[in-house]
py3Dmol code that shows the C-alpha trace and the ligand (Angstrom):
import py3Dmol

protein = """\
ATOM      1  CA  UNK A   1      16.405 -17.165  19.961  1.00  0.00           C
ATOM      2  CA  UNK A   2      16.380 -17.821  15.957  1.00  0.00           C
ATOM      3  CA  UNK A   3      14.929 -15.197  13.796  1.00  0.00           C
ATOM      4  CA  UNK A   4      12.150 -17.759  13.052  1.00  0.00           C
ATOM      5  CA  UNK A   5      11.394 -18.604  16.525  1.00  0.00           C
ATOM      6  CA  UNK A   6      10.896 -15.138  17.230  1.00  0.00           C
ATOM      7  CA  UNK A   7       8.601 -14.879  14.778  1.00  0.00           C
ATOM      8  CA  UNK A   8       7.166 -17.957  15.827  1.00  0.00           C
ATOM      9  CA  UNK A   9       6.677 -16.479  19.442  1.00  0.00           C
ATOM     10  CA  UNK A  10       5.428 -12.953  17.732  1.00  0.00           C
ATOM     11  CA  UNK A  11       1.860 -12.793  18.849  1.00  0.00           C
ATOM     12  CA  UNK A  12      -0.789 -12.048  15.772  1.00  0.00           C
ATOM     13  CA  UNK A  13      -1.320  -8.642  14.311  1.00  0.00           C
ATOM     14  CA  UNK A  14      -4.776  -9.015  14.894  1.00  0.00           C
ATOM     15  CA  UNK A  15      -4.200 -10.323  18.785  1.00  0.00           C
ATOM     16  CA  UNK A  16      -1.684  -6.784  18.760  1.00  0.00           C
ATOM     17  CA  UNK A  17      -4.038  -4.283  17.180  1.00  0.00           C
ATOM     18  CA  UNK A  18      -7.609  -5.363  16.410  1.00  0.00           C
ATOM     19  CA  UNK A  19     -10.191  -3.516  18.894  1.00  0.00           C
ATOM     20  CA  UNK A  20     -13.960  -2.521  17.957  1.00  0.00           C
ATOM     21  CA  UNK A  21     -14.354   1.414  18.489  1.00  0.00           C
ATOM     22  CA  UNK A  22     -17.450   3.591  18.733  1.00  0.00           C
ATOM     23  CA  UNK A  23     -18.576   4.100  15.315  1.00  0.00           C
ATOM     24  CA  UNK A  24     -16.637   1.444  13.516  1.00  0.00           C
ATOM     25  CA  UNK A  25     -19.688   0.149  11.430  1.00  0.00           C
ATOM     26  CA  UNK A  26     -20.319   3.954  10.289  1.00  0.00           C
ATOM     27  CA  UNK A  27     -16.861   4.138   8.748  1.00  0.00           C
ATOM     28  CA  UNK A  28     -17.242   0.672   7.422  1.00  0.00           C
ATOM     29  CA  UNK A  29     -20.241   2.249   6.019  1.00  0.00           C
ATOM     30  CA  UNK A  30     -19.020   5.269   4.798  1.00  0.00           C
ATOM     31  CA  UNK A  31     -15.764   3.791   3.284  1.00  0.00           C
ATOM     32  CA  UNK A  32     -18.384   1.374   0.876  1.00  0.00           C
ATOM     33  CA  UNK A  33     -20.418   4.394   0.063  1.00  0.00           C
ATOM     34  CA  UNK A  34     -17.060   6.070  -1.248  1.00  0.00           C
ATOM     35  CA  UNK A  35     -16.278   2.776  -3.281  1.00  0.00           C
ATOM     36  CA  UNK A  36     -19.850   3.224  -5.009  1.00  0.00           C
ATOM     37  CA  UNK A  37     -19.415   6.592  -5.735  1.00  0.00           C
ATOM     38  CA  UNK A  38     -16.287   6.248  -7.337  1.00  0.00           C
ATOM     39  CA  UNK A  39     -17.550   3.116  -9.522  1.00  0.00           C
ATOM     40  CA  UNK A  40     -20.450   5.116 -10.229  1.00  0.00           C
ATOM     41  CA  UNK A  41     -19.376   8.021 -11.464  1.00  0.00           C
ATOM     42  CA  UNK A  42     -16.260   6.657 -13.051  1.00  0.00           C
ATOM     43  CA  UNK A  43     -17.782   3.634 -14.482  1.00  0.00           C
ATOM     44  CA  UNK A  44     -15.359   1.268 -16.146  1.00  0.00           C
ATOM     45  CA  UNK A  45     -12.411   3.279 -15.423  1.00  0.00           C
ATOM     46  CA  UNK A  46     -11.358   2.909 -11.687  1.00  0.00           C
ATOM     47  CA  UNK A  47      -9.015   0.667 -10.091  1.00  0.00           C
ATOM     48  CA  UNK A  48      -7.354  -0.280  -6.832  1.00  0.00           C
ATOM     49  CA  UNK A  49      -3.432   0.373  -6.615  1.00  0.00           C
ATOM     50  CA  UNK A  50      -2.949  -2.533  -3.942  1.00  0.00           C
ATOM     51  CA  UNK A  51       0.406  -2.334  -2.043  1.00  0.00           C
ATOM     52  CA  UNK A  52      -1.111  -5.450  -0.691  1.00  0.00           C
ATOM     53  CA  UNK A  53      -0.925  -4.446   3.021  1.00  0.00           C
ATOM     54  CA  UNK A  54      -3.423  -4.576   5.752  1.00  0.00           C
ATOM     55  CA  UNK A  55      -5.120  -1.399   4.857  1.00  0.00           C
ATOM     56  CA  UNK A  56      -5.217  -2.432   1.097  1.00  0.00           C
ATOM     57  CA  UNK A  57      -6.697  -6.147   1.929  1.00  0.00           C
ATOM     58  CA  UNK A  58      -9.234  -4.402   3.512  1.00  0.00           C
ATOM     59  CA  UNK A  59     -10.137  -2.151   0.798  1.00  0.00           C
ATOM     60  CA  UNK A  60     -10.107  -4.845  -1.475  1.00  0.00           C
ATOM     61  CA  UNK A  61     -12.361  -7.499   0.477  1.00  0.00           C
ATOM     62  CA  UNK A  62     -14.755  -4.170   0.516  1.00  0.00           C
ATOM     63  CA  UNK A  63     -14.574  -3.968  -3.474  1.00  0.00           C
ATOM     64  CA  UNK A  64     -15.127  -7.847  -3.697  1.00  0.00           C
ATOM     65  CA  UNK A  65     -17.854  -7.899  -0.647  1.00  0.00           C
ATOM     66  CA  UNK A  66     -19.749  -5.414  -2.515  1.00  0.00           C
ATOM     67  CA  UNK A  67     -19.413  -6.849  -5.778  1.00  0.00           C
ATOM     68  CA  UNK A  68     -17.964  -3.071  -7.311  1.00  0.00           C
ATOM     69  CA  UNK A  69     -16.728  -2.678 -10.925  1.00  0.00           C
ATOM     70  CA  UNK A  70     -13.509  -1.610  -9.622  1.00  0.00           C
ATOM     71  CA  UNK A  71     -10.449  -3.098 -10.822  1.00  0.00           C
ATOM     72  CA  UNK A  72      -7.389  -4.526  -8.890  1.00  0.00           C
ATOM     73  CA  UNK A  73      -3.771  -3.694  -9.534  1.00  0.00           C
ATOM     74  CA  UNK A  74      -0.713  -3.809  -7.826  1.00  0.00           C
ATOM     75  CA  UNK A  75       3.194  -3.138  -8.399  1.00  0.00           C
ATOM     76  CA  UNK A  76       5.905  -5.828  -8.506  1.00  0.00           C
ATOM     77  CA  UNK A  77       9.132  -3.742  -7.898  1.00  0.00           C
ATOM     78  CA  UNK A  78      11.170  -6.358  -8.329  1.00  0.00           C
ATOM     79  CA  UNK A  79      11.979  -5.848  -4.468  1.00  0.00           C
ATOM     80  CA  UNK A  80       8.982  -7.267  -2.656  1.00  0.00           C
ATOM     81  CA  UNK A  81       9.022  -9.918  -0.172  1.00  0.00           C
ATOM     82  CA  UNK A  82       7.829 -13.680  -1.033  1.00  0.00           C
ATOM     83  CA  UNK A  83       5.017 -13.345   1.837  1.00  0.00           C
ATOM     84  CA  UNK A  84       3.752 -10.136  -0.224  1.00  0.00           C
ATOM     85  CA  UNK A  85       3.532 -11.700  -3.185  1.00  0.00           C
ATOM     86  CA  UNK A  86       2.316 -14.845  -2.086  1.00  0.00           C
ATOM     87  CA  UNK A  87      -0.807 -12.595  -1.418  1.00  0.00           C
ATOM     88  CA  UNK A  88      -1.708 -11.880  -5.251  1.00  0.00           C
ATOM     89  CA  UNK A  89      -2.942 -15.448  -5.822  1.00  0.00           C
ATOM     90  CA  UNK A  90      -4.430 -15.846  -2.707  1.00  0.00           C
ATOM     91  CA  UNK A  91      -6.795 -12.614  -3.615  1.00  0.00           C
ATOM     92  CA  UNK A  92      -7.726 -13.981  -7.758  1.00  0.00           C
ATOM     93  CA  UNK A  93      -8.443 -17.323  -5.809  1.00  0.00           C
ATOM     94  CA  UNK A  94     -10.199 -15.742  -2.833  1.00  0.00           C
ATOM     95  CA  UNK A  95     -12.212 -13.588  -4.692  1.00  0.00           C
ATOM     96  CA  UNK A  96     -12.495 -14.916  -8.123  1.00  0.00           C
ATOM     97  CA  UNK A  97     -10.788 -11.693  -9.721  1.00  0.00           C
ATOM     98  CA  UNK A  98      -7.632 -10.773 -11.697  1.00  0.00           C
ATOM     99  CA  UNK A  99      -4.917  -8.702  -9.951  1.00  0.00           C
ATOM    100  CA  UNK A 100      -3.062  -6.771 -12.763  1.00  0.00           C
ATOM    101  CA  UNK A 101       0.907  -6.997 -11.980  1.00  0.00           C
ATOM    102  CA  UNK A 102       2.639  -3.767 -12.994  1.00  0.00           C
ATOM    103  CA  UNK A 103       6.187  -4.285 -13.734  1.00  0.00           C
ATOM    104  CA  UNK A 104       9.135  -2.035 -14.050  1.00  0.00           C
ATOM    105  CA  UNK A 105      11.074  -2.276 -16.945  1.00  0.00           C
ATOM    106  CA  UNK A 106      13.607  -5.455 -16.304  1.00  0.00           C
ATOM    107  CA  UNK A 107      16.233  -4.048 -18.621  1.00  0.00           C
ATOM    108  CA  UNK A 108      16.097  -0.410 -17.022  1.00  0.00           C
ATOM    109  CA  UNK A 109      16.019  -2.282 -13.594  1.00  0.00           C
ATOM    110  CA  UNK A 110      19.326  -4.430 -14.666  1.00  0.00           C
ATOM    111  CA  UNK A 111      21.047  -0.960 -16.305  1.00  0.00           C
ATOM    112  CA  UNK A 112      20.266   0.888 -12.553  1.00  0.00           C
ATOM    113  CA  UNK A 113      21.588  -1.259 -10.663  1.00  0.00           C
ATOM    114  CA  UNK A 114      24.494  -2.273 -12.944  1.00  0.00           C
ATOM    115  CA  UNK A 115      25.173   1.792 -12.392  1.00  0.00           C
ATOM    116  CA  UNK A 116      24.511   1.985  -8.886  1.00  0.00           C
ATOM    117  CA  UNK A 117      24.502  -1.140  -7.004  1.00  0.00           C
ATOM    118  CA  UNK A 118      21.942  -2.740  -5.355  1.00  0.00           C
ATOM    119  CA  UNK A 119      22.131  -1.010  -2.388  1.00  0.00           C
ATOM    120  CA  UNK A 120      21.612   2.231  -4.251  1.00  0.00           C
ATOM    121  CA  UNK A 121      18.889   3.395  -2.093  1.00  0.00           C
ATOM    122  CA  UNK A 122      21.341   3.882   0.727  1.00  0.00           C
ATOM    123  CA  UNK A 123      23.400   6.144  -0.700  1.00  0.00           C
ATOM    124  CA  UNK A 124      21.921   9.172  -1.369  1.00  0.00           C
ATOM    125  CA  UNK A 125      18.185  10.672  -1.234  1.00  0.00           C
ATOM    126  CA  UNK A 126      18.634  11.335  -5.182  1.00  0.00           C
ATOM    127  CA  UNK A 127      19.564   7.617  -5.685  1.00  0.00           C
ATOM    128  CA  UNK A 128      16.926   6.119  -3.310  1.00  0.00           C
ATOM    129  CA  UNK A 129      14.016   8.310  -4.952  1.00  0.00           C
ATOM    130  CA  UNK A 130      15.613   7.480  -8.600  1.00  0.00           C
ATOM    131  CA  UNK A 131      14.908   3.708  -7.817  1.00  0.00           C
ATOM    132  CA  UNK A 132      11.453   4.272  -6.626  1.00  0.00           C
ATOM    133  CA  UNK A 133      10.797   6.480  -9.734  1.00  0.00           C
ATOM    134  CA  UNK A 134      11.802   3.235 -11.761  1.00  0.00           C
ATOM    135  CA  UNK A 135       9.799   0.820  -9.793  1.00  0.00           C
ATOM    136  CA  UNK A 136       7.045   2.088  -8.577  1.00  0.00           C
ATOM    137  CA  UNK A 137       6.063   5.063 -10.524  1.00  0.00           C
ATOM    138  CA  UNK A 138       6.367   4.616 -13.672  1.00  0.00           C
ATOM    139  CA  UNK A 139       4.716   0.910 -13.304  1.00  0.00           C
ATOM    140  CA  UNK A 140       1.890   3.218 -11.214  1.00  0.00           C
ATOM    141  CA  UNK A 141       1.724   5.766 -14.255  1.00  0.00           C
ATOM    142  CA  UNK A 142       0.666   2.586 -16.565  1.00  0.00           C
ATOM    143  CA  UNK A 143      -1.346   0.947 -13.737  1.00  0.00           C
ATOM    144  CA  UNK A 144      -3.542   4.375 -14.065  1.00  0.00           C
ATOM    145  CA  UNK A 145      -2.987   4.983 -17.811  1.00  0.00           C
ATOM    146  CA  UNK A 146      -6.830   5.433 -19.835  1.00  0.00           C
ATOM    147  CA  UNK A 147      -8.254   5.458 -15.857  1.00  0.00           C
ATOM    148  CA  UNK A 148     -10.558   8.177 -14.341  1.00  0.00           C
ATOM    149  CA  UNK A 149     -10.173   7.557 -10.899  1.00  0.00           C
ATOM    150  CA  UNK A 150      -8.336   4.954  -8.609  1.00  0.00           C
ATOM    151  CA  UNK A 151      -8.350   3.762  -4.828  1.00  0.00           C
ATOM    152  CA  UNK A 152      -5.435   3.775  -2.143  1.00  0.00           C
ATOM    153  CA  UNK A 153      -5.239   2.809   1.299  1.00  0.00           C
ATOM    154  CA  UNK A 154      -4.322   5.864   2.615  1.00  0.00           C
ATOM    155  CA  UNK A 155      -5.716   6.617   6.539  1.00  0.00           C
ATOM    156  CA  UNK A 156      -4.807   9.951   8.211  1.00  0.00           C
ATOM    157  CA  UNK A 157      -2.970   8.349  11.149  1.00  0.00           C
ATOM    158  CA  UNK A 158      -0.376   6.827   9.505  1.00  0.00           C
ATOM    159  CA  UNK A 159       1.933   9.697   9.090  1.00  0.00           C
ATOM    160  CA  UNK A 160       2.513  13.446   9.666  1.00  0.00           C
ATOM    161  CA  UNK A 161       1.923  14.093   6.407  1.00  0.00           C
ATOM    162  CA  UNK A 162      -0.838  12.095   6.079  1.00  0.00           C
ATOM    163  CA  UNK A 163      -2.756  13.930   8.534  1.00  0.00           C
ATOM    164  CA  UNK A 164      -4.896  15.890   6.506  1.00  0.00           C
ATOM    165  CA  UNK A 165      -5.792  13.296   3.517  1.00  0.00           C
ATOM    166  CA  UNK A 166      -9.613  13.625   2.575  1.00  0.00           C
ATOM    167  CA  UNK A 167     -11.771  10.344   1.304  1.00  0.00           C
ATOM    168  CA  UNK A 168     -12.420  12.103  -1.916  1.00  0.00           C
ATOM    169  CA  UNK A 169      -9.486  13.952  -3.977  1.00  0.00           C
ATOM    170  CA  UNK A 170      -8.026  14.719  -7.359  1.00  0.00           C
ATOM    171  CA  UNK A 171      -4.106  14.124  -7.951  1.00  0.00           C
ATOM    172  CA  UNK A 172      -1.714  15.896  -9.925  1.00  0.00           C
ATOM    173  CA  UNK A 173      -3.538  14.610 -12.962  1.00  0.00           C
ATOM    174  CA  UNK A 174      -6.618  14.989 -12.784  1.00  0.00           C
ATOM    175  CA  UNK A 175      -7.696  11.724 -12.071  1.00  0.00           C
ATOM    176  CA  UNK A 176     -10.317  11.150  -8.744  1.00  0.00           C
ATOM    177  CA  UNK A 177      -8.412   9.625  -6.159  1.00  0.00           C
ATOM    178  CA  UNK A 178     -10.579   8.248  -3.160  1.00  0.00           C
ATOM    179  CA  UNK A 179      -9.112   7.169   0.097  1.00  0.00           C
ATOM    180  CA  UNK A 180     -12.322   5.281   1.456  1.00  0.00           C
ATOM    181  CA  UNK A 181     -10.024   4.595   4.922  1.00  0.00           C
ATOM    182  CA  UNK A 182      -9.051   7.697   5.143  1.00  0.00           C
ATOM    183  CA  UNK A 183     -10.851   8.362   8.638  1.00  0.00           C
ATOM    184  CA  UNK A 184     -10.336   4.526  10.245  1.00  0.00           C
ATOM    185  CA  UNK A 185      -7.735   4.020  13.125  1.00  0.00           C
ATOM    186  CA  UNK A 186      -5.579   0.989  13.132  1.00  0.00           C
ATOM    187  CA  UNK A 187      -7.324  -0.836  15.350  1.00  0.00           C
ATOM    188  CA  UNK A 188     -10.884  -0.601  12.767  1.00  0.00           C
ATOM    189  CA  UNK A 189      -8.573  -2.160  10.341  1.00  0.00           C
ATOM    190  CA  UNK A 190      -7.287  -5.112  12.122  1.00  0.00           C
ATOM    191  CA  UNK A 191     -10.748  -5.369  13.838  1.00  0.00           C
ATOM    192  CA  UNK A 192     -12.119  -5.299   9.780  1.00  0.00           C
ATOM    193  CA  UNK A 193      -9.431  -7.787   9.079  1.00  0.00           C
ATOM    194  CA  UNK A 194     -10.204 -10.352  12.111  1.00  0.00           C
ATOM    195  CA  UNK A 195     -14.527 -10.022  12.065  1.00  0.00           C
ATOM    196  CA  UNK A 196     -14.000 -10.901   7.990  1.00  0.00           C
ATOM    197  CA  UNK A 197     -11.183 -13.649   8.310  1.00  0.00           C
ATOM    198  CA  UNK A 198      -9.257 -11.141   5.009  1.00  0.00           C
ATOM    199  CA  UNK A 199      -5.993 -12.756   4.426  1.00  0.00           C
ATOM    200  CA  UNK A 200      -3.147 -10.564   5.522  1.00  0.00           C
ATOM    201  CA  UNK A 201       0.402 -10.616   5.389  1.00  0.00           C
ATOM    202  CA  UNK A 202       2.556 -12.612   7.858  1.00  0.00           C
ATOM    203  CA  UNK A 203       5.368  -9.831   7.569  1.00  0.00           C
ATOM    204  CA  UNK A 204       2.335  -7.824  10.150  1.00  0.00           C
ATOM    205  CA  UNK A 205       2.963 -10.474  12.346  1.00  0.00           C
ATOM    206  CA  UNK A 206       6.502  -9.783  13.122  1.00  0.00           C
ATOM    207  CA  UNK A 207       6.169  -6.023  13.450  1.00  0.00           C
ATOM    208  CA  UNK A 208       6.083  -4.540  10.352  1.00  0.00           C
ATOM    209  CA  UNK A 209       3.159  -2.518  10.253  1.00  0.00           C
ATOM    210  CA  UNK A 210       3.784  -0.766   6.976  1.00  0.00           C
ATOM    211  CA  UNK A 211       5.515  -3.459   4.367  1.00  0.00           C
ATOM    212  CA  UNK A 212       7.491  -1.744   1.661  1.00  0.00           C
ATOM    213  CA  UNK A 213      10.248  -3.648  -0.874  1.00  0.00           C
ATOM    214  CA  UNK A 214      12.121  -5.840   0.846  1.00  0.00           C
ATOM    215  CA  UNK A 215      15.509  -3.492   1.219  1.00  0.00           C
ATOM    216  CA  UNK A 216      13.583  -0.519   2.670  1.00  0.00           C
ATOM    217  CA  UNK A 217      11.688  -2.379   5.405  1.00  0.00           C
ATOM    218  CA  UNK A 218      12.539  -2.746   8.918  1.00  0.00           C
ATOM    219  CA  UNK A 219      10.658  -4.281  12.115  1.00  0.00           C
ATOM    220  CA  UNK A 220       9.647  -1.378  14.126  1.00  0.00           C
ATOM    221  CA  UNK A 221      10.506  -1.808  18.364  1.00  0.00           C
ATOM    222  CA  UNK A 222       8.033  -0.665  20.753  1.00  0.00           C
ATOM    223  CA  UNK A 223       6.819   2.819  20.712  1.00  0.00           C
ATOM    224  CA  UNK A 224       8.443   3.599  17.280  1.00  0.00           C
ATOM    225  CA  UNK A 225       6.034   5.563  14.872  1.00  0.00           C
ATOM    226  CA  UNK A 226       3.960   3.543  12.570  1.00  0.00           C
ATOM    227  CA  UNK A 227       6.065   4.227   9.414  1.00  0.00           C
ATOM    228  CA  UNK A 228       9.596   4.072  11.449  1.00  0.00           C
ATOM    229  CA  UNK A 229      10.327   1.177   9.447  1.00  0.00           C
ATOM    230  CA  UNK A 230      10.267   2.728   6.072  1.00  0.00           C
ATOM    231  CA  UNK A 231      13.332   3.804   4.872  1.00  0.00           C
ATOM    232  CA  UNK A 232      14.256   4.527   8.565  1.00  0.00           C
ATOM    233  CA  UNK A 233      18.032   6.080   8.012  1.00  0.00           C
ATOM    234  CA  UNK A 234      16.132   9.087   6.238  1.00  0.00           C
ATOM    235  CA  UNK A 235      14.412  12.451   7.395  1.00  0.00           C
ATOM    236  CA  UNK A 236      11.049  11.970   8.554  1.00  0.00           C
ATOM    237  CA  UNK A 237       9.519  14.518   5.708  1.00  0.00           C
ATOM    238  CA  UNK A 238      11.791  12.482   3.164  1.00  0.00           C
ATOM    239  CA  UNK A 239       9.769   9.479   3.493  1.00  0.00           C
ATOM    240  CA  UNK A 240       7.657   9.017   0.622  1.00  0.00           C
ATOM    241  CA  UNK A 241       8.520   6.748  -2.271  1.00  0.00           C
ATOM    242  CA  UNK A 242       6.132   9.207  -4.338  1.00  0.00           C
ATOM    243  CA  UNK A 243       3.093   7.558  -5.006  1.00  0.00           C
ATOM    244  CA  UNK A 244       0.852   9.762  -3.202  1.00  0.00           C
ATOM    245  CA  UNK A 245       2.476  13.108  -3.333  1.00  0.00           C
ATOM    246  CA  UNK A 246       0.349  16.135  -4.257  1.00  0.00           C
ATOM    247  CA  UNK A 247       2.624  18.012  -6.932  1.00  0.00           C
ATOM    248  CA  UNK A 248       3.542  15.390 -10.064  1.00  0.00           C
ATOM    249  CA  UNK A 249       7.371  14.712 -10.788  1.00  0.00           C
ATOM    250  CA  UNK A 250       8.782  14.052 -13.428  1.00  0.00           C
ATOM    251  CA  UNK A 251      10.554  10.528 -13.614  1.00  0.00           C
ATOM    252  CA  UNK A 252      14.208  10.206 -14.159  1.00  0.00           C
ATOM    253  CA  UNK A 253      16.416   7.394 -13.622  1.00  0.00           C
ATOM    254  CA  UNK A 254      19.754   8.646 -13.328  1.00  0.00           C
TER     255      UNK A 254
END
"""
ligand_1 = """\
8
LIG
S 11.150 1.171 -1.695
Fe 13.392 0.814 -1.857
S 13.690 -0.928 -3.292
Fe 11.528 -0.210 -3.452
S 11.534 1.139 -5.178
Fe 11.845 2.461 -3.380
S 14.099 2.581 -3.029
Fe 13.696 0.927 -4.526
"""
view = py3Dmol.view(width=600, height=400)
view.addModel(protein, "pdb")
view.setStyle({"model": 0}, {"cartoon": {"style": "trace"}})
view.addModel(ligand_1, "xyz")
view.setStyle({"model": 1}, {"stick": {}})
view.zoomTo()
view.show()
């Protein structure tokens, strides 16, 4: 079978995971009541860092549903997939709102991998962190530049060392971060996703339950973990590109 008539035969992400649990409209609930908060007392000054997968789509369609002041951004890495970034116009046109696209610097992208290849990522922890220092932090340090708090798609059960994220926090700077999904299971999600028809990316379709750049994400096989696909040839407690870690880096490109 072709690779596209095995996605063709895929069944849906939502046909896979979506499932109403006992006190799915309480989180829903709670999760909006965490968006006003965080537009209230942060007024002006809060946005969404979209990595425009299922989680963030839902936190979005909440912002939009509920009319918030809460602005929309997301990182082009240079590395994403077309079906990810197919999403950002569907969203302005959806919803009627701009998504600010954070870029890396193009000529420090050309100089890294001019100096390391594009496959840098594979060849040492140093190298793979270096690139997502490039791409994704520093275009996340501008993203959140002159704003108080912001909004992530982070939920508990995703990883290990996710287990103990709260639905209010502060991060290395200062700034609020809120996690309004903190508490929902995968199956509130894609139950979210199907009851409010929010667009979603066909990449969930074919197994890929977390969607990363392009080079760094792998179909997962039955009964792998839900972030197995994510720079899989790395330790477990390795994988985090550094978006969400407690303690702030520095940022250096070698
Ligand atoms: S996820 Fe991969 S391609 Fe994307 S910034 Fe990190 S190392 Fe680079």
């Amino acid at each position: 079978m072709s690779t596209t008539e095995a996605a063709a035969a895929a069944p849906s992400a939502i046909a896979l995971y979506a499932g109403r649990t006992e006190g799915f409209e309480a989180r829903v609930f709670a999760a909006v009541r965490a968006l006003h908060s965080a537009a209230a007392r942060h007024p002006g000054a809060v946005v969404q860092a979209t990595s425009l997968g299922a989680e963030d789509m839902v936190v979005t369609d909440l912002i939009a549903r509920h009319r918030l002041p809460i602005a929309i951004g997301t990182l082009d890495t240079g590395a994403l997939h077309p079906q990810t970034l197919a999403l950002i116009p569907l969203i302005e046109s959806r919803y009627g709102v701009e998504v600010e696209v954070h870029r890396p610097p193009a000529e420090a992208v050309v100089g890294f991998v001019q100096r390391h290849g594009d496959g840098a990522m594979f060849k040492s922890l140093e190298l793979r962190k270096a690139c997502c220092a490039l791409r994704k932090l520093e275009p996340l340090a501008r993203m959140l530049d002159g704003r108080r708090a912001w909004i992530t798609g982070l939920r508990r059960e995703q990883s290990l060392g996710r287990g103990e994220v709260p639905v209010e926090d502060v991060d290395a700077q200062g700034r609020g971060k809120f996690n309004p999904l903190a508490d929902w299971s995968w199956q509130d999600v894609w139950y979210y996703i199907a009851t409010h028809e929010v667009p979603h990316n066909p990449l969930h379709d074919q197994f890929m339950p977390s969607i990363g750049c392009a080079p760094c994400t792998r179909a997962i096989a039955v009964g792998e973990d839900f972030r197995a696909g994510r720079w899989w040839w790395e330790d477990e407690s390795a994988k985090e590109c550094g978006l969400h870690v407690a303690t702030a880096q520095p940022i250096e490109t070698p």
